[in-house]
C-alpha positions as CSV (number, residue, x, y, z in Angstrom):
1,X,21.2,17.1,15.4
2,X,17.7,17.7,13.8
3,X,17.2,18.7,10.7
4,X,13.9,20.5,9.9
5,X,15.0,20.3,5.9
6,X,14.6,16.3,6.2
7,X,11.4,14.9,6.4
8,X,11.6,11.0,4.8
9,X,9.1,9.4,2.9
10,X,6.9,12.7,3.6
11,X,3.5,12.7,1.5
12,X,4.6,9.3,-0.5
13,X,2.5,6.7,1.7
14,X,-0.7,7.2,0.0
15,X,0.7,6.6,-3.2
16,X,1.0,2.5,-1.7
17,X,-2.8,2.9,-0.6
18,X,-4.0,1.5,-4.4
19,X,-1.7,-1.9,-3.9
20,X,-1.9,-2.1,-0.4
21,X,-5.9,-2.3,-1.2
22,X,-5.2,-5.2,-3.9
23,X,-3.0,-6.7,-1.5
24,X,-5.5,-6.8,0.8
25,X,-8.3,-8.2,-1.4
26,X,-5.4,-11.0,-2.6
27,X,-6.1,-13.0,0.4
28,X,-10.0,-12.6,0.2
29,X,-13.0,-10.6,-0.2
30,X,-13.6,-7.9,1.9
31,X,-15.8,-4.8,2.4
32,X,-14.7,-0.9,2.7
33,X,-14.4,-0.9,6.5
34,X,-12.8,-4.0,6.8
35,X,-10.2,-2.9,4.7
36,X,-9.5,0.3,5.9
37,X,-8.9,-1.6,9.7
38,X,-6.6,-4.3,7.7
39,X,-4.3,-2.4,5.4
40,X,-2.5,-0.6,8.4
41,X,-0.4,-3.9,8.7
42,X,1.2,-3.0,5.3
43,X,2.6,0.0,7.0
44,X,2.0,2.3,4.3
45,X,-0.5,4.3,6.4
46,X,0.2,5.6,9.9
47,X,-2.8,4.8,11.9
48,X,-6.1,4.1,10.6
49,X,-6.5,4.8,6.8
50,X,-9.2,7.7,5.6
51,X,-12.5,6.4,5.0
52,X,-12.6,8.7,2.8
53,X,-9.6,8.0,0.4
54,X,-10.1,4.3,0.8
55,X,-13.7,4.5,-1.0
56,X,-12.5,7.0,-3.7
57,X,-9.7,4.5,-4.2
58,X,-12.0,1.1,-4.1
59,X,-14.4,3.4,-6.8
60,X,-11.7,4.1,-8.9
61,X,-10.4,0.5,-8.8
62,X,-13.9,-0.8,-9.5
63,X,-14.2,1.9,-12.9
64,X,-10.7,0.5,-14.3
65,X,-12.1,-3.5,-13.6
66,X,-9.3,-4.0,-11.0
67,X,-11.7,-4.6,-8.3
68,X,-15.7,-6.1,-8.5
69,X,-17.9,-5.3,-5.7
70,X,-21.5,-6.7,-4.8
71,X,-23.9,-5.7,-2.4
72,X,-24.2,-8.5,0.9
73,X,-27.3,-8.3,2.4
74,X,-27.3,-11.4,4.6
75,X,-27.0,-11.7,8.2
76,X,-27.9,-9.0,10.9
77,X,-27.2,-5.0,10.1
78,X,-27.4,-3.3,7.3
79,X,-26.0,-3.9,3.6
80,X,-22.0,-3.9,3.0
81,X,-20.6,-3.6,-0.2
82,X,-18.1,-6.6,-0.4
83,X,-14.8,-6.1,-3.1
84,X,-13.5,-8.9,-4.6
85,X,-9.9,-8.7,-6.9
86,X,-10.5,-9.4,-10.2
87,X,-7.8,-10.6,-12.8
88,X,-6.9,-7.2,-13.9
89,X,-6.8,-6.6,-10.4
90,X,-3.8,-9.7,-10.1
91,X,-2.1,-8.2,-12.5
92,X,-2.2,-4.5,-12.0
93,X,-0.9,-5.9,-8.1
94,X,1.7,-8.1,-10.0
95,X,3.0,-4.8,-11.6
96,X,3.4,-3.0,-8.5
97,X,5.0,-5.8,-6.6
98,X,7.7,-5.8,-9.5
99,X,8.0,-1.9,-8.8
100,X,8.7,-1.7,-5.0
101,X,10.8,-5.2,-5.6
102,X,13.1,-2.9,-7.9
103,X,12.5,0.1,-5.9
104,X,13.8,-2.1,-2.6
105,X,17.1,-3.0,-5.1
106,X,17.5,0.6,-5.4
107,X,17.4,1.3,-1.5
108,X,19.3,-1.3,-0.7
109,X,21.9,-0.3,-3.1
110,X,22.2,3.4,-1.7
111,X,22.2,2.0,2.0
112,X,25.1,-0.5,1.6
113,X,26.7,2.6,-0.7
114,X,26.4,4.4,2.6
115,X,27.8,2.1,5.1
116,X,31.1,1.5,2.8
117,X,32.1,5.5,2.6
118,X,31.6,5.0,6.3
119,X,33.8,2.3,6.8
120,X,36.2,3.8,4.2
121,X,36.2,7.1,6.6
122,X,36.7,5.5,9.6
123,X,39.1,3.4,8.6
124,X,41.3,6.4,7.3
125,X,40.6,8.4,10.2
């Protein structure tokens, strides 16, 4: 039976877009569109990721010193701004990774709380 009251994980994805951007840049420098095609694999983001809220994020990443970007004008088209993680950057992602490792404990927890009051019905039943 549906539900209309339950709606999981509604409106929380974009609070993963600021790791999942760090995450990205982890493995090696990257400009804006680049990232918003590659951070879809985290599964944060349901299709592609807003321009839009990608570069607000990347801005406000390069303000707090987590992210350093520099402008690439080599090769054929026009200028991209290439982001690079910077140490602050490693750490701020080593802080979140400790958060969704607890957060993952938590779930897990409440799951396997689930399936034993299951069992513990059916097995009375």
């Amino acid at each position: 039976m549906a539900d209309n009251r339950f709606k999981a994980g509604s409106g929380k994805s974009q609070r993963y877009l600021q790791p999942s951007i760090l995450m990205a840049l982890k493995s090696k420098p990257s400009y804006g569109y680049e990232l918003i095609q590659g951070i879809c694999r985290f599964g944060f983001v349901e299709g592609q990721a807003p321009p839009g809220m990608i570069y607000r994020h990347l801005r406000d990443l390069e303000k707090n010193g987590q992210v350093a970007s520099e402008w690439e004008t080599d090769g054929a088209g026009p200028a991209k701004r290439v982001y690079q993680l910077t140490a602050e950057g490693a750490e701020v992602l080593d802080g979140w990774v400790r958060y969704m490792k607890k957060q993952a404990e938590t779930l897990l927890r409440f799951i396997d709380d689930y399936a034993s009051s299951d069992d513990s019905e059916a097995s009375s039943v």
